[in-house]
PDB file of N, CA, C and O in Angstrom, chain B, residues numbered from 101:
ATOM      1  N   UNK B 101       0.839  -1.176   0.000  1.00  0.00           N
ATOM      2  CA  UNK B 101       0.000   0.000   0.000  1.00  0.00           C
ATOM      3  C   UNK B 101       0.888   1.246   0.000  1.00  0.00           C
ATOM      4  O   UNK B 101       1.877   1.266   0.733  1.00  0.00           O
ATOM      5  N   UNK B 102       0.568   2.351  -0.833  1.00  0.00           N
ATOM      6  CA  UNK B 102       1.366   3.166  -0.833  1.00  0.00           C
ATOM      7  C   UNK B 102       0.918   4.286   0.263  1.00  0.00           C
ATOM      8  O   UNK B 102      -0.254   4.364   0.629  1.00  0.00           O
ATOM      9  N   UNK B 103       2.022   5.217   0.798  1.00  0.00           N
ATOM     10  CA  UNK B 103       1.316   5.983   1.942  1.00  0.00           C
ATOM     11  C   UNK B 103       1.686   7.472   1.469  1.00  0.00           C
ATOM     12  O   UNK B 103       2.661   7.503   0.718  1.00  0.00           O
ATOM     13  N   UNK B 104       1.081   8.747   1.770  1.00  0.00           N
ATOM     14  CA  UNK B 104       1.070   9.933   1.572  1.00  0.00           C
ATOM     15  C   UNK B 104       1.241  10.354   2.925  1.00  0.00           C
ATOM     16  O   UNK B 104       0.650   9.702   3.786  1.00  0.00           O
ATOM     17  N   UNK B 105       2.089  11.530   3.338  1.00  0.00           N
ATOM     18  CA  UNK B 105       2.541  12.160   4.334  1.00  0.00           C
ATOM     19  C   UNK B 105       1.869  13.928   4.168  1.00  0.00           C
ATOM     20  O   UNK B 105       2.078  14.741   3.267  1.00  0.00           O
ATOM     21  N   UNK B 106       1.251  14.023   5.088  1.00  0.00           N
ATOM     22  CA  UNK B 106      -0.275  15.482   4.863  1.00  0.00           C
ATOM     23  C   UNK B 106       0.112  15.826   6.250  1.00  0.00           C
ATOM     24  O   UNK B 106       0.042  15.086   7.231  1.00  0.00           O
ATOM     25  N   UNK B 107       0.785  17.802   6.167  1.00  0.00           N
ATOM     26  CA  UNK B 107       0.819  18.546   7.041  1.00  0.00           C
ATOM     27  C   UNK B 107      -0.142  19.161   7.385  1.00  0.00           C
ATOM     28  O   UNK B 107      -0.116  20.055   6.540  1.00  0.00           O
ATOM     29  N   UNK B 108      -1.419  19.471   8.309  1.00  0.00           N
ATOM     30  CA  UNK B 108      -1.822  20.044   8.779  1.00  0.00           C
ATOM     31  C   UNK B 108      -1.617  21.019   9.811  1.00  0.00           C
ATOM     32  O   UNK B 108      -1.672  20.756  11.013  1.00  0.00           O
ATOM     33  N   UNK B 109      -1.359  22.250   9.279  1.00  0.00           N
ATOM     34  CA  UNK B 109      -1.272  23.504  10.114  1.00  0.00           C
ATOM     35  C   UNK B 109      -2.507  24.163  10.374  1.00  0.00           C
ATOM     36  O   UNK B 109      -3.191  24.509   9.410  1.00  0.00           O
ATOM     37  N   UNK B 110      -2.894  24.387  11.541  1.00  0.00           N
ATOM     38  CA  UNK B 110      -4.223  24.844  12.423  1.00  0.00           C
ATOM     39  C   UNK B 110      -4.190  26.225  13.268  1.00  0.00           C
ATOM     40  O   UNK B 110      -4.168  26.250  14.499  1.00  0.00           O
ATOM     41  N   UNK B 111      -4.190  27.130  12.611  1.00  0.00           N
ATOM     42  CA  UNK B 111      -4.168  28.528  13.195  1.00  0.00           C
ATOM     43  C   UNK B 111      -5.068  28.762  14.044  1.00  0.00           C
ATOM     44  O   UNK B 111      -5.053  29.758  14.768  1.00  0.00           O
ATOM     45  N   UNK B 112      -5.905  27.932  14.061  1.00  0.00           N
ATOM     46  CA  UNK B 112      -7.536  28.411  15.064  1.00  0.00           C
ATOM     47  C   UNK B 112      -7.173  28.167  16.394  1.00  0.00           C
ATOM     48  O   UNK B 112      -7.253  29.065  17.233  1.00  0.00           O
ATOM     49  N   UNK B 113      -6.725  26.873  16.709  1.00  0.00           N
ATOM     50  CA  UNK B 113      -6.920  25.775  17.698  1.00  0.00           C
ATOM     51  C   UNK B 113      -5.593  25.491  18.510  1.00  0.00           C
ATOM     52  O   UNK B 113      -4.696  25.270  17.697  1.00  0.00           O
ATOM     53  N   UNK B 114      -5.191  25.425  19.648  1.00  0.00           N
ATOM     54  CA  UNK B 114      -3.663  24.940  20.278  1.00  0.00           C
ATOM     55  C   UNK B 114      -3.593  23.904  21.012  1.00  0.00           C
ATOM     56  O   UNK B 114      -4.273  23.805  22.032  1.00  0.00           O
ATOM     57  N   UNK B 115      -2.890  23.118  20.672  1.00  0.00           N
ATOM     58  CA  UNK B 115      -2.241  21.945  21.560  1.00  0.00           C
ATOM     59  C   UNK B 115      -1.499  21.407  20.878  1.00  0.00           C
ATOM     60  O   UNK B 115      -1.274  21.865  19.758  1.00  0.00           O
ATOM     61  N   UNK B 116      -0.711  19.956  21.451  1.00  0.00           N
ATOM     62  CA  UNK B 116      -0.136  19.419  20.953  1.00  0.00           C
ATOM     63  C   UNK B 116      -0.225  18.678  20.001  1.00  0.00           C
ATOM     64  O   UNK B 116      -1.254  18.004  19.992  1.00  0.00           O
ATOM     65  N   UNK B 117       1.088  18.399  18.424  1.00  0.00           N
ATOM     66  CA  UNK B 117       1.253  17.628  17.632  1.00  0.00           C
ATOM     67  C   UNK B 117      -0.054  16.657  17.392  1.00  0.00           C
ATOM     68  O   UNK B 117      -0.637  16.576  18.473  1.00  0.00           O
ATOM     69  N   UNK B 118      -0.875  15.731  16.176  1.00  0.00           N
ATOM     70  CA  UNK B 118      -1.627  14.762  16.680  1.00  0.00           C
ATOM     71  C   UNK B 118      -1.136  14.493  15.253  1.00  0.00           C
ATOM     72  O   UNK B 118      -0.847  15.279  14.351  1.00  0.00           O
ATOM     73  N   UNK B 119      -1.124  12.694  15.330  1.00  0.00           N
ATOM     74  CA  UNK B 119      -1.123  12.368  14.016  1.00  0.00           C
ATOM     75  C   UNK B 119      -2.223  10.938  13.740  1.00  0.00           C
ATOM     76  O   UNK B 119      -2.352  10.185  14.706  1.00  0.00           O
ATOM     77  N   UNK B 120      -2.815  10.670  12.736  1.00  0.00           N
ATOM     78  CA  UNK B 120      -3.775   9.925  11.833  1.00  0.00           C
ATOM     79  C   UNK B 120      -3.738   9.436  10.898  1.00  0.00           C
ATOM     80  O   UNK B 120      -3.180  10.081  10.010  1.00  0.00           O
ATOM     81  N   UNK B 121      -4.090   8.544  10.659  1.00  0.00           N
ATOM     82  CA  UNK B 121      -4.029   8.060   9.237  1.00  0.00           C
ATOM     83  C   UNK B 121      -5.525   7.271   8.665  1.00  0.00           C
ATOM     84  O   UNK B 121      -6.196   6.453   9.294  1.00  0.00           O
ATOM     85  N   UNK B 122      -5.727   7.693   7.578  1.00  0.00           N
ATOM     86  CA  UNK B 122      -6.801   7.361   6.926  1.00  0.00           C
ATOM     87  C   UNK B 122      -6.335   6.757   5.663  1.00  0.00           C
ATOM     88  O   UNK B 122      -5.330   7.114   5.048  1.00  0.00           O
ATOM     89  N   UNK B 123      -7.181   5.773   5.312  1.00  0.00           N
ATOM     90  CA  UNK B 123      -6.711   5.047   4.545  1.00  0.00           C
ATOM     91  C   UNK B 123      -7.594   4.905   3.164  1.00  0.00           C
ATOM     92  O   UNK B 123      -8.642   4.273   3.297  1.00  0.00           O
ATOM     93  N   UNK B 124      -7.237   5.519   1.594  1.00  0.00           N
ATOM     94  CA  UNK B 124      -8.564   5.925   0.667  1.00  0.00           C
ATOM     95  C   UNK B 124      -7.859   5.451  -0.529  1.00  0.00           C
ATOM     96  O   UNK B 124      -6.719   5.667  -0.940  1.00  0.00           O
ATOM     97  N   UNK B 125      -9.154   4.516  -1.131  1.00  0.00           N
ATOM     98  CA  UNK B 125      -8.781   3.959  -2.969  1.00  0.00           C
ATOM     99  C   UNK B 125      -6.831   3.106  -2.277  1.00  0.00           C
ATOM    100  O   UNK B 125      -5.896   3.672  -2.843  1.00  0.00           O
ATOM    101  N   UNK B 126      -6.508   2.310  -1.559  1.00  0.00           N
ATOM    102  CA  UNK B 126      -5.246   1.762  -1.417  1.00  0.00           C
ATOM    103  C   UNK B 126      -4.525   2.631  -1.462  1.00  0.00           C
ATOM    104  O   UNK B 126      -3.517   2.437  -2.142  1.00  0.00           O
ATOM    105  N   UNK B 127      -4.643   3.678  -0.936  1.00  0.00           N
ATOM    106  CA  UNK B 127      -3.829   5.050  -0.283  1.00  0.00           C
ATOM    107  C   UNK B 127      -3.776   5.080   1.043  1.00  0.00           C
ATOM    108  O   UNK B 127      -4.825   5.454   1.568  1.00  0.00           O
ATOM    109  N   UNK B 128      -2.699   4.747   1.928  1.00  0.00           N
ATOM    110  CA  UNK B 128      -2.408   5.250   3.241  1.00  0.00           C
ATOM    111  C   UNK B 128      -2.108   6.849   3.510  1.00  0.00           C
ATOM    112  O   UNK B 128      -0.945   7.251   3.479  1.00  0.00           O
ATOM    113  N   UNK B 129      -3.243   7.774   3.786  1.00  0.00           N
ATOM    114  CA  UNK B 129      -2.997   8.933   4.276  1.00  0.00           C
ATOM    115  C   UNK B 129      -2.485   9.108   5.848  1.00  0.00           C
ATOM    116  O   UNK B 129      -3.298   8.782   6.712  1.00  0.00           O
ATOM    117  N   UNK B 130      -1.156   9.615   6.279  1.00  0.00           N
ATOM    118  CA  UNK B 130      -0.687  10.305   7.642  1.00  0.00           C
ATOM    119  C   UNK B 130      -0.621  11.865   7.313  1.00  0.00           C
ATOM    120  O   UNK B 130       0.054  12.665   6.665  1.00  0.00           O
ATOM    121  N   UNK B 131      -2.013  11.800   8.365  1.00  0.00           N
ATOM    122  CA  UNK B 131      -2.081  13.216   8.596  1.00  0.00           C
ATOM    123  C   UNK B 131      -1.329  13.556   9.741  1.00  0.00           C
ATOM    124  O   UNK B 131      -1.476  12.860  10.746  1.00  0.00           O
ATOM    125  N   UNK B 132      -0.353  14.751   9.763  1.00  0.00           N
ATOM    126  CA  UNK B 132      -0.084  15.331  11.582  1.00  0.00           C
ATOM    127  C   UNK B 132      -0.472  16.480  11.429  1.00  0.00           C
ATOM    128  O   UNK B 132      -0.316  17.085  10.369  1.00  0.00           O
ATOM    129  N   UNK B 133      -0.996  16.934  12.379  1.00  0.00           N
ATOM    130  CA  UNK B 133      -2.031  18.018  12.636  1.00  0.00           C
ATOM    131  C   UNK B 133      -1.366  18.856  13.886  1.00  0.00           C
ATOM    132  O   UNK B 133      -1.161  18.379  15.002  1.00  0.00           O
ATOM    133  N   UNK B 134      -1.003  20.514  13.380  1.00  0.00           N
ATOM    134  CA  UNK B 134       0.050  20.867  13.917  1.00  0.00           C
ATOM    135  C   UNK B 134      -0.944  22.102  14.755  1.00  0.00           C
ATOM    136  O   UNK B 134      -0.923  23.043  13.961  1.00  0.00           O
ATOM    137  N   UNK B 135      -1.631  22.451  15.741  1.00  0.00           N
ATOM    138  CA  UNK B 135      -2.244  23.478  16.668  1.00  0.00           C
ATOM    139  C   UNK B 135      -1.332  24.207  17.035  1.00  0.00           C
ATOM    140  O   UNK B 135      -0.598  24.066  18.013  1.00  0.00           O
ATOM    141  N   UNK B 136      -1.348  25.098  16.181  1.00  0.00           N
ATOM    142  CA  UNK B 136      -0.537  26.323  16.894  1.00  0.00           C
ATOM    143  C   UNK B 136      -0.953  27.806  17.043  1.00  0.00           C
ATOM    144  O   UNK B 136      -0.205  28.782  17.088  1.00  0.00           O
ATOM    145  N   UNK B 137      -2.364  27.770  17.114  1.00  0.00           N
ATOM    146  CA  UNK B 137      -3.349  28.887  17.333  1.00  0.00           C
ATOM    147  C   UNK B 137      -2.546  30.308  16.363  1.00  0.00           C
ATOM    148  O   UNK B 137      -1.888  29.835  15.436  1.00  0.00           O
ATOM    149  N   UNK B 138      -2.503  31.407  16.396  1.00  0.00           N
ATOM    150  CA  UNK B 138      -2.347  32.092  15.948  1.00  0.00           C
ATOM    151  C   UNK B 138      -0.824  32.902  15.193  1.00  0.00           C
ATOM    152  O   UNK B 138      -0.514  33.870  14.499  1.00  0.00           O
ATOM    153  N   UNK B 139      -0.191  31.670  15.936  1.00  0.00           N
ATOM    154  CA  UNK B 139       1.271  31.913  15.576  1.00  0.00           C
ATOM    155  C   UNK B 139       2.396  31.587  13.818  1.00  0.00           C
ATOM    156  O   UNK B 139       2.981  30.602  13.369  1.00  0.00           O
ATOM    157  N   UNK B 140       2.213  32.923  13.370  1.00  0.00           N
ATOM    158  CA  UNK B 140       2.711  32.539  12.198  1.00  0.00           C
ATOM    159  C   UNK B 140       3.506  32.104  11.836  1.00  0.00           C
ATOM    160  O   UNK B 140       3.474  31.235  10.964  1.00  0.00           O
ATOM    161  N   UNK B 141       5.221  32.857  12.744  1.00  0.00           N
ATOM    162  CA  UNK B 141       6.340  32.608  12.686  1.00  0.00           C
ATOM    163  C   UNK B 141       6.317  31.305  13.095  1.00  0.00           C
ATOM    164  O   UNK B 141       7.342  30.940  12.519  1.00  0.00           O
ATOM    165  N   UNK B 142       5.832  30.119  13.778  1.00  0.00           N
ATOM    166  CA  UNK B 142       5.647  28.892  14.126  1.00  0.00           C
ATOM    167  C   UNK B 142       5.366  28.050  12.680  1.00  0.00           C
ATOM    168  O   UNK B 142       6.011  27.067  12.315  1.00  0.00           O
ATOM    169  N   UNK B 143       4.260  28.672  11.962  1.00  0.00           N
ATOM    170  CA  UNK B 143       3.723  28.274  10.940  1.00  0.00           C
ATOM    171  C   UNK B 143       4.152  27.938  10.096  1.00  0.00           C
ATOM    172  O   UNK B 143       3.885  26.928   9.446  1.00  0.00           O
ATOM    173  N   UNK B 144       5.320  29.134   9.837  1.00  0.00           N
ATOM    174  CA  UNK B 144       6.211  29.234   8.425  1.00  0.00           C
ATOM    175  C   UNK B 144       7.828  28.317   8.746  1.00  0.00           C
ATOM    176  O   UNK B 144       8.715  27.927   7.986  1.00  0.00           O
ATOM    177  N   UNK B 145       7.626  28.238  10.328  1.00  0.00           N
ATOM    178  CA  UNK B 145       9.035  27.447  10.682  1.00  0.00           C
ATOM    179  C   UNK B 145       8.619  25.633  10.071  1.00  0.00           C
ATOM    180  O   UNK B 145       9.430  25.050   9.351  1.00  0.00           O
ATOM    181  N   UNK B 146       7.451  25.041  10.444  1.00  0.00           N
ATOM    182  CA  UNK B 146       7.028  23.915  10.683  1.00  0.00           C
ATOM    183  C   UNK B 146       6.709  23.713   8.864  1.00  0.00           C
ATOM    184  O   UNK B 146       7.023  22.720   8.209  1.00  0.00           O
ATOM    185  N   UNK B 147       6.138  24.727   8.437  1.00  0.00           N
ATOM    186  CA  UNK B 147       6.082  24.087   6.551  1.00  0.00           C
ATOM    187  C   UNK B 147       7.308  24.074   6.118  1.00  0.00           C
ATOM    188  O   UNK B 147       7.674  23.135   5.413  1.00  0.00           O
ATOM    189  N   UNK B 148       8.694  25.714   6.647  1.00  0.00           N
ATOM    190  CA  UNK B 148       9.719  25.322   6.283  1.00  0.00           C
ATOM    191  C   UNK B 148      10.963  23.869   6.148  1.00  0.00           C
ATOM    192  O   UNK B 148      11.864  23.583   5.359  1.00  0.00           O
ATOM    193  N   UNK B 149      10.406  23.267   7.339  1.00  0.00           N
ATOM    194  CA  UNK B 149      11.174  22.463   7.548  1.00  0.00           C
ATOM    195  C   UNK B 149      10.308  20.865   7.010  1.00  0.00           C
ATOM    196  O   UNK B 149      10.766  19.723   7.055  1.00  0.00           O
ATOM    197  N   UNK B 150       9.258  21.221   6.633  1.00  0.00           N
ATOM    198  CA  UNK B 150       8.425  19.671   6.041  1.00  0.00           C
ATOM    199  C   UNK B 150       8.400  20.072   4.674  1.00  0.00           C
ATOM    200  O   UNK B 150       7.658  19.431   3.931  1.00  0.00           O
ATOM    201  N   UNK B 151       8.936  20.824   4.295  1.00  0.00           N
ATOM    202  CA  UNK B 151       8.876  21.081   2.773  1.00  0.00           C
ATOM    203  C   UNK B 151       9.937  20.051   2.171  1.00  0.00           C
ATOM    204  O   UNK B 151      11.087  19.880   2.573  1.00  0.00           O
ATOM    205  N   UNK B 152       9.363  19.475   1.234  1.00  0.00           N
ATOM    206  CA  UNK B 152      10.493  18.142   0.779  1.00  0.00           C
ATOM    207  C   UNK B 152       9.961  17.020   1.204  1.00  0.00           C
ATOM    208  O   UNK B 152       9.627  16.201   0.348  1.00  0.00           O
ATOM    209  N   UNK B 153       9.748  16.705   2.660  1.00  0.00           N
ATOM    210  CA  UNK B 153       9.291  15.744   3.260  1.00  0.00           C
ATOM    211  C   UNK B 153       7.947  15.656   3.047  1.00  0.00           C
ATOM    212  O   UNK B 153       7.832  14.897   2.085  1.00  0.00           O
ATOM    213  N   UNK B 154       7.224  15.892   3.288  1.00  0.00           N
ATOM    214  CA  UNK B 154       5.352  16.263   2.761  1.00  0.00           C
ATOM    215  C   UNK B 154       4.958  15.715   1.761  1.00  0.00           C
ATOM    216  O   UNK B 154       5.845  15.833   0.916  1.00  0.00           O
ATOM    217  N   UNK B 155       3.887  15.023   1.259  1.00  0.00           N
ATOM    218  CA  UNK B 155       3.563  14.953   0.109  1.00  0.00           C
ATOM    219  C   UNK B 155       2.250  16.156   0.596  1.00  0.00           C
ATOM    220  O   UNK B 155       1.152  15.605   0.672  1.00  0.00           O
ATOM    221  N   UNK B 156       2.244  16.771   0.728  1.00  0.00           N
ATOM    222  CA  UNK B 156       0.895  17.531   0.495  1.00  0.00           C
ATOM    223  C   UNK B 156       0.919  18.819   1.767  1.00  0.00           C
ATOM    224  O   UNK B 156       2.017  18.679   2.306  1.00  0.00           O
ATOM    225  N   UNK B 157       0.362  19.694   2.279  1.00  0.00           N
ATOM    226  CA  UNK B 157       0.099  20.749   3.401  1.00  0.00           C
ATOM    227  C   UNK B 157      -1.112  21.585   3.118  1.00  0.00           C
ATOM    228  O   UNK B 157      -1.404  22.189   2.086  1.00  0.00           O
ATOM    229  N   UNK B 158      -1.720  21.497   4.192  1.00  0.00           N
ATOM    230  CA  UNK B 158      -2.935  22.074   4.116  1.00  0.00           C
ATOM    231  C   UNK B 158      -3.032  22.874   5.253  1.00  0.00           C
ATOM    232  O   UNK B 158      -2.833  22.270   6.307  1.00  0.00           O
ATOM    233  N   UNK B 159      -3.377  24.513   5.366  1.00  0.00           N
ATOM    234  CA  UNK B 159      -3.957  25.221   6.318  1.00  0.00           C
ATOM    235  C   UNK B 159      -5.550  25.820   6.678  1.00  0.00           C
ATOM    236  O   UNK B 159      -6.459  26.147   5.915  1.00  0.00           O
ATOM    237  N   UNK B 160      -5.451  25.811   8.439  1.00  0.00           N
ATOM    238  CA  UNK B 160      -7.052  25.803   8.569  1.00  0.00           C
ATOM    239  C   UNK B 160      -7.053  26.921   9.617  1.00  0.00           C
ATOM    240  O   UNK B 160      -5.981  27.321  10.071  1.00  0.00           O
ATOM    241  N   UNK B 161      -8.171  27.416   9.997  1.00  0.00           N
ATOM    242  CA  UNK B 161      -8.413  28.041  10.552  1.00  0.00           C
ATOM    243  C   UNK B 161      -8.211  29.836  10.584  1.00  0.00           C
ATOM    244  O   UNK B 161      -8.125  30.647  11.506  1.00  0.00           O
ATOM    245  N   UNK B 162      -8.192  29.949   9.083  1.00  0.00           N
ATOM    246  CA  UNK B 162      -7.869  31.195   9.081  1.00  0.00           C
ATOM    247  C   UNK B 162      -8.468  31.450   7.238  1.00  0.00           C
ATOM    248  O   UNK B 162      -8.149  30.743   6.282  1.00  0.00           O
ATOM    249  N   UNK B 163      -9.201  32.423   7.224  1.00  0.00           N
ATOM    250  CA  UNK B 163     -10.035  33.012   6.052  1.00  0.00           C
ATOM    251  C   UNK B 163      -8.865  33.412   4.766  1.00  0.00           C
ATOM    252  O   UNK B 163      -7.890  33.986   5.250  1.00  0.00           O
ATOM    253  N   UNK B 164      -8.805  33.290   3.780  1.00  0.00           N
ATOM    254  CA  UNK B 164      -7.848  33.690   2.494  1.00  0.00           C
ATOM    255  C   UNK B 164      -8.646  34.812   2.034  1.00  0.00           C
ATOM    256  O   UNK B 164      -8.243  35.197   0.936  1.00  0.00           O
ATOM    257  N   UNK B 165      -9.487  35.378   2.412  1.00  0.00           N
ATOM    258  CA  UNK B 165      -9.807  36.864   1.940  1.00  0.00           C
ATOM    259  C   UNK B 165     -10.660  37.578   3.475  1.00  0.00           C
ATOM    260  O   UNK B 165     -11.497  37.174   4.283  1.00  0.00           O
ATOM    261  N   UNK B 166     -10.096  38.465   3.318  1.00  0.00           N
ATOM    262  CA  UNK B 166     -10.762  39.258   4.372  1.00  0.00           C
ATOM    263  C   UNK B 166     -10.720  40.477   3.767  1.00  0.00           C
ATOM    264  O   UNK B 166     -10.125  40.750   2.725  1.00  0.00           O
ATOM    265  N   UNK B 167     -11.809  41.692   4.914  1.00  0.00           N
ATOM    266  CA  UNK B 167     -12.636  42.641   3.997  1.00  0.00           C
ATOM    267  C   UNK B 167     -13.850  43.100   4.531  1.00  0.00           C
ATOM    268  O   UNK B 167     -14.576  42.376   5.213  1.00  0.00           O
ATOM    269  N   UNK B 168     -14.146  44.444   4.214  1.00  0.00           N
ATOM    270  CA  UNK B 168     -15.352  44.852   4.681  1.00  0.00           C
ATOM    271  C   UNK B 168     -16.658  45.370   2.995  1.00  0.00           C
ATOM    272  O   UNK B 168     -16.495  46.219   2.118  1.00  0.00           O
ATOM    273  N   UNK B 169     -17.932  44.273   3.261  1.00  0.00           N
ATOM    274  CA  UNK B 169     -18.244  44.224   1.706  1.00  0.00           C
ATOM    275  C   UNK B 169     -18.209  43.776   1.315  1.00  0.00           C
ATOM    276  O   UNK B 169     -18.352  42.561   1.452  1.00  0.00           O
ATOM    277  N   UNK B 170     -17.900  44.625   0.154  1.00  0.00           N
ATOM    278  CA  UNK B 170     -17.403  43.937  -1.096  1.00  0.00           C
ATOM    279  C   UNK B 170     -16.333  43.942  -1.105  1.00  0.00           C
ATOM    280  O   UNK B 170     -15.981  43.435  -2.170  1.00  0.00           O
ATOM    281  N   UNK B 171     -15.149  44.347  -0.282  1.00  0.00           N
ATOM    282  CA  UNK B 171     -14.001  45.512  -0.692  1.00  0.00           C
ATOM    283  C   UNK B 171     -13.099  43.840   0.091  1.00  0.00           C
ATOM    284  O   UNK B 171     -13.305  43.506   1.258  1.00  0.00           O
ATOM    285  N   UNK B 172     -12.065  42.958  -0.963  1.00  0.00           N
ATOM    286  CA  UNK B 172     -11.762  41.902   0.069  1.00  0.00           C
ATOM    287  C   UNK B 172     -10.271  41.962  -0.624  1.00  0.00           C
ATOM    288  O   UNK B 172     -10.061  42.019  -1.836  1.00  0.00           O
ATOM    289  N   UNK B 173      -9.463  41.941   0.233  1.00  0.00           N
ATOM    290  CA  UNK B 173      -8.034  41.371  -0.509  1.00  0.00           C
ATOM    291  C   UNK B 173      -7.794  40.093   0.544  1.00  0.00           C
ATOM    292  O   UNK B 173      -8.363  39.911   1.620  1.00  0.00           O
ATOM    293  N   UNK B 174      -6.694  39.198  -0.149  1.00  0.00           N
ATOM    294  CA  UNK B 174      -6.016  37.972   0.327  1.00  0.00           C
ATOM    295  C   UNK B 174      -5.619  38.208   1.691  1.00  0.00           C
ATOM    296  O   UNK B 174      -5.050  39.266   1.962  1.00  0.00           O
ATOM    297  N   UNK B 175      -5.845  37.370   2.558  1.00  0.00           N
ATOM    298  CA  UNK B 175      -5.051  37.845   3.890  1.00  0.00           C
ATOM    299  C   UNK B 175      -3.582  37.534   3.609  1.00  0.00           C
ATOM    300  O   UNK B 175      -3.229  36.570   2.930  1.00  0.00           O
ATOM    301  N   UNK B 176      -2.548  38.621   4.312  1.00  0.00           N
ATOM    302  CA  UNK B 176      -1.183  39.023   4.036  1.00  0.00           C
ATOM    303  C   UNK B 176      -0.810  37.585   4.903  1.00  0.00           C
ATOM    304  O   UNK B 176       0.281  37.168   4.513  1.00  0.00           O
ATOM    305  N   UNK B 177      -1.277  36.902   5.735  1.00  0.00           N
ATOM    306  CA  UNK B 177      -0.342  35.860   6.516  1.00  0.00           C
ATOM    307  C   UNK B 177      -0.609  34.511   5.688  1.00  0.00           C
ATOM    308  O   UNK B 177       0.338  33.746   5.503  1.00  0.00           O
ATOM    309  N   UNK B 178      -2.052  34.168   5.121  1.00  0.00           N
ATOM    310  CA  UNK B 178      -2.332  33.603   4.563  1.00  0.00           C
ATOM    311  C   UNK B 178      -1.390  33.332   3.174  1.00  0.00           C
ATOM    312  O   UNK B 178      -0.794  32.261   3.062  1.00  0.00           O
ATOM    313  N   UNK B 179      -1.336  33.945   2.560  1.00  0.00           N
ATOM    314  CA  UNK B 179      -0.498  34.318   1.333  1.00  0.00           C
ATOM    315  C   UNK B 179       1.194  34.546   1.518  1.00  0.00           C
ATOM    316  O   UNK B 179       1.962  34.302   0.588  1.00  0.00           O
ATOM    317  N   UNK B 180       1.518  34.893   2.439  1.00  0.00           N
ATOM    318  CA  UNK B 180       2.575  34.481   3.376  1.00  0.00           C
ATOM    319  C   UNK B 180       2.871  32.443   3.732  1.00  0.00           C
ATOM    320  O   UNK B 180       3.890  31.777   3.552  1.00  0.00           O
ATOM    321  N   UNK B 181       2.175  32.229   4.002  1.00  0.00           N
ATOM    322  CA  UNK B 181       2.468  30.482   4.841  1.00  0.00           C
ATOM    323  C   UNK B 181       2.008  30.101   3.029  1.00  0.00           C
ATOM    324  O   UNK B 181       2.649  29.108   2.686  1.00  0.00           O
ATOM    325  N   UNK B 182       1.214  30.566   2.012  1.00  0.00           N
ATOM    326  CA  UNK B 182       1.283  29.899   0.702  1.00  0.00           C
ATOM    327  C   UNK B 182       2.264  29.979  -0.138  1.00  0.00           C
ATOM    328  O   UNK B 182       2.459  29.303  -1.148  1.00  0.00           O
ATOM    329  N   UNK B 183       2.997  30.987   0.390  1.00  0.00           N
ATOM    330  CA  UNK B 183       4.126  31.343  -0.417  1.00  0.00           C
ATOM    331  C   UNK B 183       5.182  30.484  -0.006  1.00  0.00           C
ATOM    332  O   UNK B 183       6.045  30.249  -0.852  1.00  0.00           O
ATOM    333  N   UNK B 184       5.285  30.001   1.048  1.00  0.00           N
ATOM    334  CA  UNK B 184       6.393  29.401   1.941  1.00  0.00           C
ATOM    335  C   UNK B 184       6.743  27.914   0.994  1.00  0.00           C
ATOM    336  O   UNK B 184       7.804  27.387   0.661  1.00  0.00           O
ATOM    337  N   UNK B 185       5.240  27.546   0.756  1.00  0.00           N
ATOM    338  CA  UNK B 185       5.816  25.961  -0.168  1.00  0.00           C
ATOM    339  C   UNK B 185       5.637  25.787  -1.436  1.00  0.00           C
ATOM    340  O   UNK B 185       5.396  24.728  -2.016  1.00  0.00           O
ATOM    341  N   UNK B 186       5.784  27.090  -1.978  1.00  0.00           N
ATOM    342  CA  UNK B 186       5.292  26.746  -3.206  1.00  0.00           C
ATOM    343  C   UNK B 186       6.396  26.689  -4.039  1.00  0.00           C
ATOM    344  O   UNK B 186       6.258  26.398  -5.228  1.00  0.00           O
TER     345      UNK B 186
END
């Protein structure tokens, strides 16, 4: 079975490290799921250093456009931690 390695970074929520694995179509997914509530510089340290290693990174807890209206640009931290692995 082949396995995929999935960073989850969690801006909302804090605690410690958790990791999972789900298993889809003979795909082993390990998720680790990284709570580090609002801390960016944390954010950009933890993708920096799984970049390479990762097959995949996903961030939660935080909106990619913010704005009053209609009036919305990209959030600057958001676009920041996307820039980090790309």
């Amino acid at each position: 079975m082949r396995e995929r390695r999935i960073i989850l970074v969690d801006l909302l929520r804090t605690g410690e490290p958790q990791e999972c694995s789900v298993e889809f179509s003979g795909v082993n997914f390990r998720i680790t799921t990284h709570r580090i509530g609002w801390d960016f510089e944390t954010a950009e340290k933890i993708l920096r250093s799984q970049d390479g290693f990762a097959d995949g990174f996903a961030i939660s807890g935080i909106q990619k456009r913010v704005g009053v209206g209609r009036d919305k640009v990209a959030h600057p931290g958001y676009l920041r931690l996307l820039r980090r692995v790309q």
